[in-house]
N, C-alpha and C positions, 0 to 999 in steps of 0.2 A: 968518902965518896966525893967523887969531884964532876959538877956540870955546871947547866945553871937550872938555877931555881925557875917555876913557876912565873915569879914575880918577873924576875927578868928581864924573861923572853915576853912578855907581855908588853912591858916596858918600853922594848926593843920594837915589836909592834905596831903599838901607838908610832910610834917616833915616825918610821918607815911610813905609815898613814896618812901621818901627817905633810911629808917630804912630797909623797905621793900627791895628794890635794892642792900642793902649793904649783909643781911642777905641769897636771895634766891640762890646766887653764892654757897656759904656755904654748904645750904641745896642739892643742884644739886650733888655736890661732894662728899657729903655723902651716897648719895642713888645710887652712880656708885659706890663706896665702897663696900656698900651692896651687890649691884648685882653680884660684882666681887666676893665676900666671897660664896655667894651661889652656884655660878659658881663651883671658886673651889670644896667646899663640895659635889657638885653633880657629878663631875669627879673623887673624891676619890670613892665617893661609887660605881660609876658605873665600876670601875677597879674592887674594891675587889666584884663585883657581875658578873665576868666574870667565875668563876667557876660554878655559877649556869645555866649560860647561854649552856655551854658546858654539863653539866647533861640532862638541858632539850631540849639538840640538840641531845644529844644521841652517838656524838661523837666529837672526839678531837679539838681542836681549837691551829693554832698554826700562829704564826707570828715571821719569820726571824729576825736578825739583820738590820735593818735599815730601816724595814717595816713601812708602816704606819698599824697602828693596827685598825681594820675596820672591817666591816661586814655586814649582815643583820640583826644582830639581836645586834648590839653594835652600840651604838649613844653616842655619845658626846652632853655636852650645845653648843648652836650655838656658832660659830668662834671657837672652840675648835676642836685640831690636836692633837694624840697621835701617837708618834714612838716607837719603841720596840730600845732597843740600844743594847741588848744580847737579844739574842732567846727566848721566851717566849711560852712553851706549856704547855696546861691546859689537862689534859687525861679525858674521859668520867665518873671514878668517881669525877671530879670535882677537881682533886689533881694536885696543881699550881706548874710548874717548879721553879717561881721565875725568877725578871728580871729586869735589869734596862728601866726606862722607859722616856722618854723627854716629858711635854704636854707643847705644845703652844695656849695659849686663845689671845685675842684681846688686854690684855695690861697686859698680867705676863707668863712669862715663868716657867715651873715647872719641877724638876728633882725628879721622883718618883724610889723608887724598890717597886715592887710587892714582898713580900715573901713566901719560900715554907713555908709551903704545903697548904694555904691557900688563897693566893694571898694576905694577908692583907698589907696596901699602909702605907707606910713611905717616908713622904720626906725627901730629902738630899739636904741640903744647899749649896751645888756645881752647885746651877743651873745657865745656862749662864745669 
């Protein structure tokens, strides 16, 4: 007879089990990576899509210095906070004062300026 034994494929197993255990830690910490990148990505765009929001409000949108920056119609990825750190007004044709801006997500802190005249987001590597 020819296969394998019981013991083995047992053997074999474990082994596999083990590879398994060592590798899925790995894989978990990639994919909060991930999620963290898209986060980000999705807080840039949703800044420089704040002049549109002010167009289709029909009027100005503005947040203080040390504002949280908020609304009805501006949302953040979940656990994400935006401050305004200089005065930030958007005028009804959509035209961005420009601004420095602090966001906090769940595990990265960001230091953005919005610039005129079109709110486009650049980070500054001065973030805390």
């Amino acid at each position: 007879m020819r296969g394998f034994t019981l013991l083995e494929m047992l053997v074999v197993l474990v082994l596999m089990g083990l590879a398994a255990g060592l590798v899925a830690p790995s894989l978990s910490r990639t994919a909060d990576r991930v999620q963290a990148a898209g986060d980000r990505d999705a807080l840039l765009r949703r800044v420089q899509s704040l002049p549109i929001l002010a167009r289709q409000a029909g009027h100005p949108l503005r947040w203080e210095a040390g504002a949280l920056v908020e609304g009805s119609a501006v949302s953040w990825p979940a656990g994400w906070r935006v401050v305004a750190l200089t005065p930030l007004d958007i005028a009804p044709s959509g035209w961005c004062s420009g601004a420095q801006l602090q966001a906090q997500g769940p595990d990265l802190a960001l230091r953005l300026e919005a610039l005129a005249p079109d709110c486009r987001v650049v980070e500054r590597p001065d973030a805390p």
